[in-house]
N, C-alpha and C positions, 0 to 999 in steps of 0.2 A: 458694863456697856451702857445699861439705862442711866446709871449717876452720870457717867463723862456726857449724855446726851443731853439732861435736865440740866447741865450748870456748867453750860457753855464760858470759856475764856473771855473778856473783855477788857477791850482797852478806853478810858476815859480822859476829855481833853477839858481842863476845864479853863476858859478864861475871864478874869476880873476885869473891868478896867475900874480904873478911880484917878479922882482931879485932884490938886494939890490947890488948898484956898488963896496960897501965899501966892503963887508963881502961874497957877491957870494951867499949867501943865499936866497933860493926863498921861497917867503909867497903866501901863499893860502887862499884867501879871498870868503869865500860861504857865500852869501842869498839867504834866501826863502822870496816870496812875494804870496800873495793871491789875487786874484781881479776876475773880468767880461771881458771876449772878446766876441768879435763879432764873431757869429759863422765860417763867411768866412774870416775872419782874423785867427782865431784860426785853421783853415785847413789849412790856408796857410804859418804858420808858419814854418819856415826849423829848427828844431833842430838837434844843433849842438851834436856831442859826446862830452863827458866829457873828458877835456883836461888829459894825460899822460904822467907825467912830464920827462919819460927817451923817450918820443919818437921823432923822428927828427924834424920835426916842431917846436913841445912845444922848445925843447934846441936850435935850432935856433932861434926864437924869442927872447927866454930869455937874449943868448949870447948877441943879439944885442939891449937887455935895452927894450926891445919892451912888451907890455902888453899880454899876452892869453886870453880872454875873452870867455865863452861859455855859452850859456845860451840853459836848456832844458822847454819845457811847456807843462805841460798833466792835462786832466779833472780832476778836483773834483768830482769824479764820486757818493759820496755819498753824496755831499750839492745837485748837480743834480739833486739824485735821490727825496733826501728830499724836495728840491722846489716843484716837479712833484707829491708829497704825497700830500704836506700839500693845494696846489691849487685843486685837487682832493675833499680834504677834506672840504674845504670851497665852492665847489661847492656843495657838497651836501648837504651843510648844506642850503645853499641858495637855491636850487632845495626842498628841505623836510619840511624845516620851513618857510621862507620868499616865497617865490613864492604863495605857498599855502593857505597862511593866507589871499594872495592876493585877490584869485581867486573866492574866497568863496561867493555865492549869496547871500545875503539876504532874510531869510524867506520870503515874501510878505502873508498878510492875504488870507487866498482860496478865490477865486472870486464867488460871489452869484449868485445866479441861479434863 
């Protein structure tokens, strides 16, 4: 239960933009990625806004050939929640069936008198 809490689901969007010198045309390149971070890496991530291609940075950048890169990262909050189910689940099962089967004394014949 503490691992599935410490290393939280995450999904990551990341996008590029870049200018082409020949044609002035800018391309916009988005992925998405899926993985595990570390819960104190995952807090500590700075997400960037999503770059805007008319605003002054983005166009300075661009003018100068230069890359825009931004990348955002937020929970998977329902792989989360469903890890946090289904270990639930298998603890019960292992608390209601296997524990118990364990525990179980052995008849002994009554002791004579």
């Amino acid at each position: 239960m503490l691992a599935a809490a410490l290393v939280p689901p995450t999904r990551s969007s990341t996008i590029v933009l870049r200018r082409d010198p020949l044609t002035n045309a800018v391309w916009r390149k988005t992925s998405q990625d899926g993985s595990y971070m570390f819960l104190w890496s995952f807090l500590g991530v700075r997400n960037d806004p999503l770059p805007v291609e008319d605003s002054y940075p983005v166009r300075y950048a661009l003018q100068r050939n230069m890359e825009v890169r931004s990348t955002r990262v937020r929970p998977n909050a329902i792989l989360w929640a469903l890890e946090f189910f289904v270990i639930a689940l298998l603890g019960a099962y292992d608390y209601l069936f296997l524990c118990r089967r364990r525990r179980k004394v052995p008849d002994f014949p009554p002791a004579r008198e």
